[in-house]
Every structure is written in structure tokens, then in C-alpha cells.
DRENROKE-535721 format. One record per residue: x, y, z of N, C-alpha, C in turn. Coordinates in pm, whole numbers, plus 50000, padded with zeros to 5 digits. Layout:
<sites>
XYZXYZXYZ/...
</sites>
This chain:
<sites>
381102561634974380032552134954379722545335087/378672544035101377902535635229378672524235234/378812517835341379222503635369377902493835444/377132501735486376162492135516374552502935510/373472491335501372252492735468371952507935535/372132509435712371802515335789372482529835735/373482528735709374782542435671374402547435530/373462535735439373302542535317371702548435334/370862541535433369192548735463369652561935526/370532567335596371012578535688371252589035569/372102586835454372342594735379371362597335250/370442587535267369452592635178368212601135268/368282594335397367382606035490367672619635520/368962620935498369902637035510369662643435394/369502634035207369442645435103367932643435115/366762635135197365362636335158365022653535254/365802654035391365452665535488365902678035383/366672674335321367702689735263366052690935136/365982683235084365042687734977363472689635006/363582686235143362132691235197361482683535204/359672691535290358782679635319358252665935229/357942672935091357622660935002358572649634949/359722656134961360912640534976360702631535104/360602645335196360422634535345359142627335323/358332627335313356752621235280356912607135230/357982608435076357922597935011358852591235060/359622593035092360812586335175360052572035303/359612586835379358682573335469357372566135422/357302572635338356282562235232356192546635191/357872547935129358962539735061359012531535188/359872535235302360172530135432359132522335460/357972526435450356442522135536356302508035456/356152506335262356202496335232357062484635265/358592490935274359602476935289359332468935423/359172483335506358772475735645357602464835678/356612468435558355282460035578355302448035487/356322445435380356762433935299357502420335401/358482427735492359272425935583358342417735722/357602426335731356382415835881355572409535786/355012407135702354552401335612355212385735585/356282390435572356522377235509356962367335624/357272373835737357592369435898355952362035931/355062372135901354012366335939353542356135867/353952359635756353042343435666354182330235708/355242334435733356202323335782356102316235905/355302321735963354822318236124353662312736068/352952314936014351532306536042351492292335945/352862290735872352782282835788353392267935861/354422278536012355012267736082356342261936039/356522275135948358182274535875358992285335954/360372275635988361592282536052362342290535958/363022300736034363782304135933364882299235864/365092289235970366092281235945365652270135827/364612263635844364102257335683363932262635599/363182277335606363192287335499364812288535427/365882283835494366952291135425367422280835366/367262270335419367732253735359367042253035232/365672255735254364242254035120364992262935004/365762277934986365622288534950367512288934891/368052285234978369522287435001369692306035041/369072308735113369372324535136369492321335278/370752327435328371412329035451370132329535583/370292319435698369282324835747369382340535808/370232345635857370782356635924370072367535807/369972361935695369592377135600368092372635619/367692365635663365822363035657365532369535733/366102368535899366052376335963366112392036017/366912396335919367232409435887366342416835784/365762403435663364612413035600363242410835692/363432406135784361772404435866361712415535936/363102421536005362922429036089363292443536050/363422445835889363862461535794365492468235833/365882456035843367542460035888368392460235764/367462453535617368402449935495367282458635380/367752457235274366932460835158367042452635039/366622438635046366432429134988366132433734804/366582426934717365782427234589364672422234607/363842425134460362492419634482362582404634437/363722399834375363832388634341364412376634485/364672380634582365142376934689363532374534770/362882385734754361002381434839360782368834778/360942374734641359872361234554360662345734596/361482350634556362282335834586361852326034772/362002341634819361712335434965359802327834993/358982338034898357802330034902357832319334809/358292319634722358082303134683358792299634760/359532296734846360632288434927358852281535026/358072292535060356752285935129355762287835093/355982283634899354132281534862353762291634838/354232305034811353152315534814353952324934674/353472334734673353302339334551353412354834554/353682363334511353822379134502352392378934400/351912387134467350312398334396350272408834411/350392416034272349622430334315348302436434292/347982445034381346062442634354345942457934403/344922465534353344882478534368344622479034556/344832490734565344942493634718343362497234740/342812506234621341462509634641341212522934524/339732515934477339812524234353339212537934410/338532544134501338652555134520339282566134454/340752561234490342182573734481341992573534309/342082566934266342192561434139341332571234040/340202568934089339132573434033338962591934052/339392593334190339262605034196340622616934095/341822610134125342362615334045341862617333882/341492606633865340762606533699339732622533706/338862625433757338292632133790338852644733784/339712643733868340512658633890340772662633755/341912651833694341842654633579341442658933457/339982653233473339442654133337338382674333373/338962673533507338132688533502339192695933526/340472693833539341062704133511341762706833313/341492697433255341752697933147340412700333026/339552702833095338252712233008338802728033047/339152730833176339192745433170340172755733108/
</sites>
């Protein structure tokens, strides 16, 4: 078993290479979100003019782990974000990315299931 974050992403990047490109795809997919939750919440923490160090007082979460989810060194629960944005006022939303994809898949669908 992994002992740390870095040693357990290594061994899931070794069975994503063994099972090929579309594991690798989603893999850095996956990666691409945590990383952008991670400057995200760095960034809304900067413009709010909150330390991390108040953030952790406000929150009780270690500052050293704030730091580590800002910069994708940890893999936080999702209950650990939320907690950290209310710690400054803010709120988890999810909102479509763009109905395009959405739509087009519908599409695909509905014409491959007449033929």
C-alpha cells in the first residue's frame, strides 16, 4: 500500500499506462480537474486577502495541508474544499461546462438508435 499521495498517483499512473491510451486520457483528465480546484481555491483566497494561515484558524484544517491542496501535492475530500470555502464565504457550484457536448451526444444517439 502507498504511504503517501505522490507513491499512490505513481501506481495508479503505472496500471493507467498498462491499460492504455484511454485510461491515460482519463487519468489526466481527473489530474487536470484536481489541479484546477487546487489554483482555484488559492486564487479566490488571494483576492479575498485571506492567509492561509487565517484560512486554517477560520476552518481548523492544518495550514501546511492548504498549502499542499493549492499546489496538487494532496488529494483532499470534497468535504475538506467545501469546508475550506465556507471558511471564505464561498460556496461549491456546479454548472454545465457547455451544452454543445451535451446536445451533440443526444444527437448521436438518437441516430444511432433509429438505425
Amino acid at each position: 500500500m502507498a504511504k503517501s499521495w505522490k507513491q499512490f498517483i505513481k501506481g495508479v499512473e503505472a496500471e493507467a499506462q498498462a491499460s492504455g491510451a484511454e485510461h491515460n486520457r482519463a487519468l489526466r483528465t481527473l489530474r487536470s480537474y484536481y489541479r484546477q480546484l487546487g489554483a482555484e481555491l488559492a486564487e479566490e483566497r488571494k483576492k479575498l486577502g485571506i492567509s492561509q494561515e487565517t484560512l486554517a484558524k477560520a476552518t481548523g484544517i492544518d495550514q501546511a495541508e492548504i498549502s499542499r491542496i493549492e499546489r496538487d501535492l494532496v488529494d483532499p475530500r470534497l468535504q475538506t474544499y467545501v469546508k475550506l470555502l465556507d471558511g471564505m464565504g464561498l460556496r461549491l457550484r456546479v454548472e454545465p461546462v457547455g451544452r454543445g457536448r451535451l446536445e451533440s451526444r443526444r444527437r448521436l444517439s438518437a441516430r444511432t438508435s433509429r438505425t
